[in-house]
ZANU-885995 format. One record per residue (C-alpha): x, y, z; residue in one letter. Coordinates in steps of 0.02 Angstrom, whole numbers, padded with zeros to 5 digits, always signed. Example, Ala and Ser with C-alpha at 12.3 -4.5 7.8 and 13.67 -1.06 7.14 Angstrom:
<rs>
+00615-00225+00390a+00684-00053+00357s
</rs>
This chain:
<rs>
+07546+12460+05674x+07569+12338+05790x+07478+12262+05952x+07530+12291+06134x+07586+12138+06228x+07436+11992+06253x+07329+12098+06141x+07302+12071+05938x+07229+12182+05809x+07064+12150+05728x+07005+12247+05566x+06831+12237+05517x+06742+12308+05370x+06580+12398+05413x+06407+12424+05317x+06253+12489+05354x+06344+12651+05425x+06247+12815+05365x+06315+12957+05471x+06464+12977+05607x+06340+12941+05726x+06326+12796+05664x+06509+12745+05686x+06524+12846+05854x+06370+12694+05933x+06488+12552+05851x+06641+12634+05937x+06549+12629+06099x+06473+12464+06089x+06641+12372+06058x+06748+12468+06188x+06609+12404+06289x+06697+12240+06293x+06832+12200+06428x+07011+12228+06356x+06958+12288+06200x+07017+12449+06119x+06888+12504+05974x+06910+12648+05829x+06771+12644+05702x+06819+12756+05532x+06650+12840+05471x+06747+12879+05294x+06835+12722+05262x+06677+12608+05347x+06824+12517+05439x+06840+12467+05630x+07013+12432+05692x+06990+12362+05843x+07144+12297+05986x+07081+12129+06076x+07139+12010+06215x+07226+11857+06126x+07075+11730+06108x+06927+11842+06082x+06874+11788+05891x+06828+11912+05747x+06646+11817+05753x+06636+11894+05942x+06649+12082+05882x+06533+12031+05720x+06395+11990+05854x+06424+12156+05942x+06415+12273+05754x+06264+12162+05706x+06176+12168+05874x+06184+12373+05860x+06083+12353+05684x+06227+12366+05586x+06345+12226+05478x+06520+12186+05483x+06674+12048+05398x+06844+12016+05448x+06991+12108+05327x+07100+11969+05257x+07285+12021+05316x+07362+11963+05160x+07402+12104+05026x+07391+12080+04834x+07543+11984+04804x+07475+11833+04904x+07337+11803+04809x+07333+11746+04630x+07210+11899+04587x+07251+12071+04658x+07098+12136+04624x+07004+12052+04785x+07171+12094+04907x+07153+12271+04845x+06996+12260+04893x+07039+12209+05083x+07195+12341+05068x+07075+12486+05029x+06909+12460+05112x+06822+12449+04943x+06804+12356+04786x+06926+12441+04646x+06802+12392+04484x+06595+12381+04538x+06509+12460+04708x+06346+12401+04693x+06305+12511+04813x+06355+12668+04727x+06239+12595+04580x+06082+12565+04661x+06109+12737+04763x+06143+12824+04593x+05998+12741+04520x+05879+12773+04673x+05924+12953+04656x+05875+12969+04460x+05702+12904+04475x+05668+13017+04634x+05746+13159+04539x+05652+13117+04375x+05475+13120+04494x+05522+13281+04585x+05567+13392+04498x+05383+13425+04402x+05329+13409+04606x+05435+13566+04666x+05401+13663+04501x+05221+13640+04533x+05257+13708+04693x+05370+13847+04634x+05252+13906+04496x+05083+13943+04547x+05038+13988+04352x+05086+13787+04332x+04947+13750+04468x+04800+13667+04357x+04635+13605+04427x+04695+13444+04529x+04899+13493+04510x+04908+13437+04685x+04837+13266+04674x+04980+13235+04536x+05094+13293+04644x+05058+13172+04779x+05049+13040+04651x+05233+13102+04594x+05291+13132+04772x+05225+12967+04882x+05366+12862+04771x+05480+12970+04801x+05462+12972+05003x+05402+12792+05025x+05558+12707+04919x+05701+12840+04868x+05690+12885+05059x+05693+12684+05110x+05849+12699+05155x+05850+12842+05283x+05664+12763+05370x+05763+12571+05366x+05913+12629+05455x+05779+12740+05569x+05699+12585+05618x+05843+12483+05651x+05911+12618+05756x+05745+12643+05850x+05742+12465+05872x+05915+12470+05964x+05855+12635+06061x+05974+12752+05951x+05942+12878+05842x+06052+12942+05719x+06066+13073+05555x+05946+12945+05467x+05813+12966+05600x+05813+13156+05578x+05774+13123+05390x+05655+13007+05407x+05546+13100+05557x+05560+13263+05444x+05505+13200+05278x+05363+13081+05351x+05302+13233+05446x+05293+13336+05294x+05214+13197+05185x+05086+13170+05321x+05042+13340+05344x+05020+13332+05172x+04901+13205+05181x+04810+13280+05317x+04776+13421+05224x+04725+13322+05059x+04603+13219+05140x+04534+13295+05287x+04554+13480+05268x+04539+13576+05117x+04714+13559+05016x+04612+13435+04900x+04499+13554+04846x+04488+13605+04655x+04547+13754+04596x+04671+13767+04752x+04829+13861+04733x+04967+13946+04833x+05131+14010+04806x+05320+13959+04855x+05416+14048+04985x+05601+14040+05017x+05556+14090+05200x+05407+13986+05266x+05229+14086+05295x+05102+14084+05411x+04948+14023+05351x+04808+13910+05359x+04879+13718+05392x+04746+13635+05344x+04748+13705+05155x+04939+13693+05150x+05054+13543+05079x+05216+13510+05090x+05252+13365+04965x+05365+13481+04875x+05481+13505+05035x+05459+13298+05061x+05506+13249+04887x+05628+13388+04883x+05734+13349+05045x+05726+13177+04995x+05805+13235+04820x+05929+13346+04900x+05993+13214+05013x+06002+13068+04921x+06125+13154+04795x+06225+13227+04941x+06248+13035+04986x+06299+12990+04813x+06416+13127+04788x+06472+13104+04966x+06499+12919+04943x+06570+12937+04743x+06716+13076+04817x+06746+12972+04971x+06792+12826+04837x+06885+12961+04756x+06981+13016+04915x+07049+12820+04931x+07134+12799+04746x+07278+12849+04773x+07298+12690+04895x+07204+12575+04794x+07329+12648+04652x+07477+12608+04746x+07399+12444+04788x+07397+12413+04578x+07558+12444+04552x+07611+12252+04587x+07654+12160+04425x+07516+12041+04432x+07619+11876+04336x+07816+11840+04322x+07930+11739+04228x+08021+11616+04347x+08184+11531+04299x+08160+11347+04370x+08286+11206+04331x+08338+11300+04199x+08170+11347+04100x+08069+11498+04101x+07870+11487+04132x+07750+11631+04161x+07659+11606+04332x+07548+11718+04445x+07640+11837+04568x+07539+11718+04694x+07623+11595+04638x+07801+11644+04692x+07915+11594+04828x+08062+11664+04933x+08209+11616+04841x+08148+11585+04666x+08230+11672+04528x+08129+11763+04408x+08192+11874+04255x+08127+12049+04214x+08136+12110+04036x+08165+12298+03989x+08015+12383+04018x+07935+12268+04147x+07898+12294+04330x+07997+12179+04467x+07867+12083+04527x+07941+12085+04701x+08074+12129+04815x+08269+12057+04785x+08442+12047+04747x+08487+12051+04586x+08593+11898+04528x+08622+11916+04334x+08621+12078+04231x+08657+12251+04268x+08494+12422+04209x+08447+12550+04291x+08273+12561+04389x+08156+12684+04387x+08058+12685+04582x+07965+12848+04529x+07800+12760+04575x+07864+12698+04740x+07999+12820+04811x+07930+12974+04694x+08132+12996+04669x+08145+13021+04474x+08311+13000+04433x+08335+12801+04382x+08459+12695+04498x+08601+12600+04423x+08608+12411+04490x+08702+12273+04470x+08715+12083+04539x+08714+12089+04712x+08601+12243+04734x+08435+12243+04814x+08293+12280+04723x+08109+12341+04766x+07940+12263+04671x+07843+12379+04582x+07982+12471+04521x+08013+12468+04332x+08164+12396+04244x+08201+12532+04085x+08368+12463+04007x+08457+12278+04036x+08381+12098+04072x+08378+12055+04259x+08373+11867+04334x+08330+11911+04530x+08306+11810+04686x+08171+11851+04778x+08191+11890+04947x+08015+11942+05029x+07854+11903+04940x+07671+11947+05008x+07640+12057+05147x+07821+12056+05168x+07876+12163+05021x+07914+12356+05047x+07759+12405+04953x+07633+12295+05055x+07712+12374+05207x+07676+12558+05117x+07498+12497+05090x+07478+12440+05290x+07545+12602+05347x+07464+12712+05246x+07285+12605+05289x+07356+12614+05460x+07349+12803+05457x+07170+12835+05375x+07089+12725+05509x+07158+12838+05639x+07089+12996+05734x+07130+13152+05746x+07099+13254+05945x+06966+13358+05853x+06861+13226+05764x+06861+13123+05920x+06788+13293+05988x+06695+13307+05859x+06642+13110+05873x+06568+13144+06045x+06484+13278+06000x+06392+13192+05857x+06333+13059+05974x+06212+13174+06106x+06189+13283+05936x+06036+13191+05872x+05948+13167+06023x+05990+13339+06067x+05926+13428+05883x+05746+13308+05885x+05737+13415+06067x+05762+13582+05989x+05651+13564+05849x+05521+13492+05964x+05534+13638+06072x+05532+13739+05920x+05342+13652+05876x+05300+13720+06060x+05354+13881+06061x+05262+13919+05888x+05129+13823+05938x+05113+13913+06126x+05157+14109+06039x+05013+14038+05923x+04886+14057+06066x+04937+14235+06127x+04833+14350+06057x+04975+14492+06086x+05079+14376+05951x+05054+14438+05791x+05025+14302+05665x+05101+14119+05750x+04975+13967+05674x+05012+13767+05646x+05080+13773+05501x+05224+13902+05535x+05250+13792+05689x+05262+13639+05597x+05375+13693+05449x+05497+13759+05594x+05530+13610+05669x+05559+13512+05509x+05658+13626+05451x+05763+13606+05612x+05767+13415+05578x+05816+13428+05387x+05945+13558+05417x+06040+13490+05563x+06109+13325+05515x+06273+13297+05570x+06353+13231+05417x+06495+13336+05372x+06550+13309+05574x+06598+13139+05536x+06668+13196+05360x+06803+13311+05425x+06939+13222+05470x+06947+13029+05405x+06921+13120+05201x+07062+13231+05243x+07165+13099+05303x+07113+12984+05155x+07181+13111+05036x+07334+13190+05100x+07411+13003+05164x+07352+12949+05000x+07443+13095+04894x+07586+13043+05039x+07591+12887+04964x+07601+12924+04790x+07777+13059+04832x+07847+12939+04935x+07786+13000+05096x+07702+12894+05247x+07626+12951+05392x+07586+12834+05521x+07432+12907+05592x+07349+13072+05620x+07443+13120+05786x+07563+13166+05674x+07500+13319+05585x+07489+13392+05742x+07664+13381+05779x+07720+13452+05607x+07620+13610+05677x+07707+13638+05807x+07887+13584+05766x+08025+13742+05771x+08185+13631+05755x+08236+13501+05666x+08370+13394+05713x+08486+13290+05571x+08575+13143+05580x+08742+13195+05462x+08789+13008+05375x+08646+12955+05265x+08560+13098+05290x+08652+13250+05250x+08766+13162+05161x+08768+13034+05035x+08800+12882+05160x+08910+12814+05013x+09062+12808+05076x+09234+12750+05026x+09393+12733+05091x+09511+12877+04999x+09684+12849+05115x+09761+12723+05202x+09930+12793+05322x+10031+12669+05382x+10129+12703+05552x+10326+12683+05537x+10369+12457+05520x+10214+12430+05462x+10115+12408+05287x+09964+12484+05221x+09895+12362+05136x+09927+12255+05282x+09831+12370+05385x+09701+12377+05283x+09682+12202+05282x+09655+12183+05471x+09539+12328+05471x+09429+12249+05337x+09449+12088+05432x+09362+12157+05592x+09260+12282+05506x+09170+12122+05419x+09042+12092+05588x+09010+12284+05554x+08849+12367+05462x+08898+12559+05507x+08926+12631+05331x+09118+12662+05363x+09134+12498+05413x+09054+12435+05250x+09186+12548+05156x+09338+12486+05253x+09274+12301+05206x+09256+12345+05022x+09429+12440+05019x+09516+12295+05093x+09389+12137+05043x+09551+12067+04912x+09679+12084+05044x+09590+11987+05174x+09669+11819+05232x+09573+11739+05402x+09399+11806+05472x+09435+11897+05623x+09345+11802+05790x+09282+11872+05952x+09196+12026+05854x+09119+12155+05971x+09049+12315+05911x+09051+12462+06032x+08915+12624+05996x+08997+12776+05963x+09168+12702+06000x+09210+12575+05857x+09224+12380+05842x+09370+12245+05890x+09412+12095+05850x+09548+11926+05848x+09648+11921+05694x+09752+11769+05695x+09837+11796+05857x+09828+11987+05865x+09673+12079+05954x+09617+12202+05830x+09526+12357+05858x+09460+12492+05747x+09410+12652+05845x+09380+12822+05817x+09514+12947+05848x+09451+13024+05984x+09423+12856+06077x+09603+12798+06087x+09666+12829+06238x+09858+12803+06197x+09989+12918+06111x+09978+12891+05943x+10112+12920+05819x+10148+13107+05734x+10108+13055+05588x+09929+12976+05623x+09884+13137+05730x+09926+13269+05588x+09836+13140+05477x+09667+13132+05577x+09690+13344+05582x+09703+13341+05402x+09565+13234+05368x+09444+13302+05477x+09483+13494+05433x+09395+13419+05261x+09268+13349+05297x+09329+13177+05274x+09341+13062+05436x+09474+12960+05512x+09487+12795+05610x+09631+12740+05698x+09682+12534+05685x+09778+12486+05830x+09864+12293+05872x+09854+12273+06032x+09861+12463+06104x+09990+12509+05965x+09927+12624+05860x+09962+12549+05689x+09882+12651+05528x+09754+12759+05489x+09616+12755+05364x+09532+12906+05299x+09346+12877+05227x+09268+13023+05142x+09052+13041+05091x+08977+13157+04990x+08838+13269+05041x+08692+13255+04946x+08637+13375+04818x+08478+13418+04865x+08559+13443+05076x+08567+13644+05046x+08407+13685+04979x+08316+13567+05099x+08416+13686+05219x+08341+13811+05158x+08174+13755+05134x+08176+13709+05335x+08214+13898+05367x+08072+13958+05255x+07954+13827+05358x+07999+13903+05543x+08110+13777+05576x+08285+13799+05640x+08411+13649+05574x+08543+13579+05688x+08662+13444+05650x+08685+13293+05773x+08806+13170+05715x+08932+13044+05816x+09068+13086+05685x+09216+13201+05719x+09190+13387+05754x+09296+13436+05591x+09209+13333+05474x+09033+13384+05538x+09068+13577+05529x+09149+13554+05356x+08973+13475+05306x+08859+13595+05395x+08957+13755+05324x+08934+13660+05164x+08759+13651+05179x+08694+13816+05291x+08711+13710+05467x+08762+13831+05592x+08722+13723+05749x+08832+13579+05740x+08838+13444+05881x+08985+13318+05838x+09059+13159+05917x+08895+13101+06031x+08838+12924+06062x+08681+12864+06022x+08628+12886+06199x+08697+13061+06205x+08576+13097+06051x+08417+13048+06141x+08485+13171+06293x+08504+13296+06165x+08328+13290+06114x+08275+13272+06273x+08361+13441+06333x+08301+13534+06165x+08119+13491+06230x+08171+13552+06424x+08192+13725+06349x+08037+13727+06264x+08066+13679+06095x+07964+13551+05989x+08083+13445+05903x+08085+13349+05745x+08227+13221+05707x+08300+13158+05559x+08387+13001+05557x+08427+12832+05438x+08541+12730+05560x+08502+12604+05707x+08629+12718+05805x+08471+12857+05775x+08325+12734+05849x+08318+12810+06028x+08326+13010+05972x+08175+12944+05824x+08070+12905+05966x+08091+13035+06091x+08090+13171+05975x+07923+13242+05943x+07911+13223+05780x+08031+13055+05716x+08062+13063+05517x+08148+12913+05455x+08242+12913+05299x+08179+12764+05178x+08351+12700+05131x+08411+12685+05292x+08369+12530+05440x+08205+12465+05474x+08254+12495+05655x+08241+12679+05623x+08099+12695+05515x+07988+12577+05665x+08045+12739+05791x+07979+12858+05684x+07834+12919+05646x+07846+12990+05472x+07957+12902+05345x+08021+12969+05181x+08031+12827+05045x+08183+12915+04936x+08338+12977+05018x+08315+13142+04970x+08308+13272+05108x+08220+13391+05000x+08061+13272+05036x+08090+13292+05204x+08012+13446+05188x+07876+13407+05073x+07812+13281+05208x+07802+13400+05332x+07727+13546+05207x+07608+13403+05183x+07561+13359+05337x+07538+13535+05387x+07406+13562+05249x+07310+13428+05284x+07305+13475+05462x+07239+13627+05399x+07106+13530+05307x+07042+13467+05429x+07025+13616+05536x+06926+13685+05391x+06820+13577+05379x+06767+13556+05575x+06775+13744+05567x+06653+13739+05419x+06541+13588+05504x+06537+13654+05663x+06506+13840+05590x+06369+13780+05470x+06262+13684+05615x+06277+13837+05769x+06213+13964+05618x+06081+13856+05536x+05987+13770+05678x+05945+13940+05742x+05876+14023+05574x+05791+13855+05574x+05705+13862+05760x+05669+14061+05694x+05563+14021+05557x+05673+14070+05432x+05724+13923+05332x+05586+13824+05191x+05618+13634+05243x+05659+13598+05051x+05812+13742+05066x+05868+13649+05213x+05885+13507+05140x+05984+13547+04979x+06093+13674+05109x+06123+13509+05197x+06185+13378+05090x+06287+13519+05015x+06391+13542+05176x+06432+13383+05165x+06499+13389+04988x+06565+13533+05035x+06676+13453+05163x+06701+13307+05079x+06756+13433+04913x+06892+13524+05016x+06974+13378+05058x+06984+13314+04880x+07107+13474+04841x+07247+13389+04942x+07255+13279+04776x+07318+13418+04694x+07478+13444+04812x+07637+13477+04710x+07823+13461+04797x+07910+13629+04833x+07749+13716+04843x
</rs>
């Protein structure tokens, strides 16, 4: 993700964050700033923020710390530019990948308070367990408990308060004080503390006399409950970010480097742009390059999720973390850092879990007036029960009924599983993305994959193979084919279209002088000066002189299968033909197929010849076939699929496909193709299979439902609860545990993404 013009991006690392709240005030305070453009992550405890050039990290530190909370800059470097991956994996992914101290001390906090409540709530539970004095050892059990396993809810409380903001933590805090000191007030100065006192447990709260009636059990009890919500939340939201720390890992963390002829063992920091380092059978490439000795085959399972091996040989490119299963390899390394293609996986993937969904920016705002909003309701709720109380006509209403109403309105209403609903979702499926060879570049994108009924392919790298070769070479009458090979190959050498880079290889022996003057027309074909002779290479249906009987009936031929055909003329004289031919992928027909069986209707786009196009799209179950456009007619294409209504996703490898990438509504990049068109996309694919194609967006569409789920569930959950609550209906202690478990809950639904299989 890049910055607009005059603005850079800032990442920041946030603690002290207990609720989406929470994150929602940072948000607010940092957009507060002129020029700046602020998303804070609730899940990932990450702020990416956009800032005028000049404005310093240390400025938007002040801002987090001066709303009570903590923040640090995220080194931009990935793992391979530090000498121990560990700590850049630990900037990649938000967290540390070996010890959270946090986690520890939470887990910890959460054993001792469970340890002293649970003989509290039995006590409670169990009025044949109520000795003489049972409920001065269950304040001596349960003041621990709410003084230091709830610290953390009253410190954040305070802070908050202190800023004028109140958040999930302040809902805690009020409710289980109030109970404890009810509890206290009843010990002490009414007649709870008297010997020989007992009274049972009800699941639905009863009126009777306050002054006799403690609630340490519901105070130790909430405290309980939530504290091992938090741990479970904050142990599965670690959980929903392996699969990017994992991909992180897969770096080879040292190398053997071939210096002035030696070999030495260094760390991957360690290595430069150019060296040349040798990979053994069995070992990963440390890092992307061209291989200049040796010839295996590669297995990029863990980075492409394509499982059949590649063959490669000197002068192919290679990708690090990929594994080398047969020969020795020397290679040169060409990009090293946050450069190589899997530190660019890493940043996108990040990219995409920081990012927000419409509904949980919905759901964002709504958390911030919620707080305010539930403390209202439940203190309404203490005045109505209080005020029917009084009326003689209302049959039964005291203090205490009033009391336990309103804290159960507190305890139950916390807004956790809000904030949960989209960022763990996203965490998960762009993290399963990741590992099949899938990257999203932010959340807008599931929302497209929704909505999409057509998808759109790009034929040459797509469809097909993108391997092509030259299989014919016609020579017109007086002249010679090898001849005419050579000046195509000559001209075709300033060229990076695929059959230019088969014409070149056909004819790369028979070449004599480098053609000047080169000048590459879109859709047409490319010229050139050979020696004294202006050479130009152009598609059949762009010559716009006779051409010879021969040629014509050839270019017929050719294109009636499937091959395609490019004319070489001298001047304007039409001089030979060369056929090219590309095979269509295996996997092309059932991805087909699998499109159909998604909603989506498949049409083929291509700027090669009609005849070759329709030969491929019968092949593969095509029947709308648009052939010879320009790369400009493609994006009008697109743009008149979307006039009639249609939401359009395009498929594309090529530069030539940039422009239809970006105006369709949904751009999917193929992996092996141009860094042009996977920056106009919005979804790439790693592998070159099409297949995956529709695995991304079978993905994609799951996770949107994920999310939906869960807001349906979070929103659900509060409009029933707070209600029963307000009623009377709901023991404090029961709201609690019902609580913390929504969040799991939420946070529990998204972890099934992890178990997303391709094809299914």
């Amino acid at each position: 993700m890049s910055a607009s013009p005059g603005l850079q991006l800032v990442d920041l690392d946030i603690s002290g964050m207990t609720c989406a709240s929470c994150a929602n005030r940072i948000e607010r305070k940092l957009n507060k700033l002129d020029g700046v453009t602020a998303s804070v992550n609730y899940a990932t405890e990450r702020a990416h923020v956009e800032v005028p050039t000049g404005l310093a990290a240390d400025d938007l530190i002040e801002v987090v710390r001066a709303a009570g909370y903590d923040a640090s800059p995220i080194l931009p470097e990935p793992p391979a530019a530090s000498a121990d991956a560990n700590v850049a994996d630990a900037n990649v992914a938000g967290t540390a990948t070996t010890v959270d101290p946090e986690l520890d001390a939470l887990r910890q906090r959460l054993i001792v308070s469970a340890v002293l409540s649970v003989p509290v709530i039995a006590l409670a539970m169990i009025p044949a367990w109520q000795f003489t004095y049972w409920q001065w050892l269950s304040l001596t059990l349960a003041a621990p408990v709410v003084v230091w396993g709830a610290y953390p809810f009253h410190r954040a409380a305070w802070i908050n308060l202190r800023h004028g903001a109140t958040t999930m933590d302040t809902l805690v805090s009020v409710g289980t004080l109030a109970a404890f000191g009810w509890s206290l007030y009843a010990l002490f100065l009414g007649t709870a503390g008297t010997p020989g006192l007992t009274h049972g447990f009800d699941l639905l709260p009863q009126r009777a006399d306050g002054a006799s009636h403690i609630y340490l059990e519901a105070a130790a009890g909430v405290t309980t409950f939530l504290l091992a919500g938090r741990y479970f939340e904050k142990r599965a939201k670690r959980r929903a970010g392996d699969a990017l720390r994992a991909l992180m890992d897969l770096g080879a963390k040292d190398v053997v480097v071939r210096r002035d002829g030696t070999e030495s063992r260094i760390p991957i920091g360690q290595l430069a742009v150019g060296d040349e380092f040798v990979v053994r059978p069995g070992e990963k490439i440390a890092t992307d390059g061209v291989v200049v000795e040796g010839a295996s085959a590669i297995d990029a399972s863990m980075v492409s999720g394509e499982s059949v091996p590649v063959e490669v040989t000197a002068g192919d490119a290679v990708i690090g973390a990929t594994v080398n299963t047969s020969g020795l390899l020397v290679v040169r390394a060409s990009a090293v850092g946050s450069d190589t293609a899997l530190a660019q996986m890493a940043r996108m993937v990040a990219a995409a879990q920081e990012g927000k969904a419409d509904a949980q920016r919905l759901a964002d705002r709504i958390s911030s007036v919620f707080v305010p909003a539930v403390i209202a309701i439940s203190v309404a709720t203490l005045g109505f029960w209080l005020g029917a109380a009084s009326l003689d006509d209302f049959a039964g209403g005291d203090v205490t009924f009033a009391f336990t109403a309103a804290v159960a309105v507190l305890i139950i209403a916390c807004p956790c599983a809000l904030g949960l609903a989209t960022p763990t979702a996203l965490m998960v499926g762009t993290g399963r993305g990741a590992q099949l060879g899938i990257l999203l570049k932010g959340p807008e994108v599931l929302e497209s994959t929704r909505r999409v009924d057509t998808i759109v392919l790009d034929k040459t790298g797509t469809v097909t193979t993108g391997d092509m070769s030259v299989s014919t070479v016609i020579a017109a009458d007086g002249h010679d084919e090898t001849q005419v090979l050579a000046w195509a190959a000559s001209v075709e050498a300033g060229s990076e279209h695929p059959i230019g880079l088969a014409v070149v290889e056909a004819g790369r022996e028979h070449v004599t002088e480098k053609a000047r003057d080169f000048v590459s027309t879109q859709g047409a074909g490319v010229s050139g000066t050979v020696g004294d002779r202006r050479v130009q290479v152009l598609s059949p249906s762009k010559v716009t002189v006779p051409m010879p009987a021969e040629l014509a009936d050839a270019v017929a031929t050719a294109e009636s299968g499937g091959a395609t055909a490019v004319v070489v003329l001298v001047g304007e004289i039409p001089v030979g033909l060369i056929v090219v031919s590309d095979r269509i992928k295996t996997s092309s027909a059932a991805a087909i197929a699998e499109f159909r069986r998604l909603g989506l209707t498949p049409k083929l786009l291509t700027g090669d010849n009609d005849g070759a196009a329709r030969a491929v799209a019968a092949e593969v179950g095509i029947d709308d076939v648009t052939a010879g456009v320009s790369p400009q007619r493609k994006l009008e294409v697109i743009a008149e699929l979307q006039e009639r209504g249609h939401v359009v996703a395009m498929v594309g490898d090529g530069i030539n496909d940039a422009a239809a990438l970006a105006q369709a509504d949904l751009g999917l990049a193929m992996g092996t193709g141009t860094d042009v068109a996977m920056a106009a996309s919005d979804l790439t694919v790693v592998s070159g299979d099409l297949r995956v194609v529709a695995d991304a967006i079978r993905l994609a569409r799951r996770t949107l439902g994920t999310i939906k789920g869960n807001l349906f569930w979070a929103f659900g959950y509060n409009v029933a609860a707070i209600p029963l609550a307000a009623a009377g209906m709901l023991n404090p202690m029961i709201a609690g545990a019902a609580m913390a478990l929504s969040s799991v809950f939420v946070v529990g639904n998204s972890l099934r993404l992890r178990r997303f299989q391709p094809g299914r």
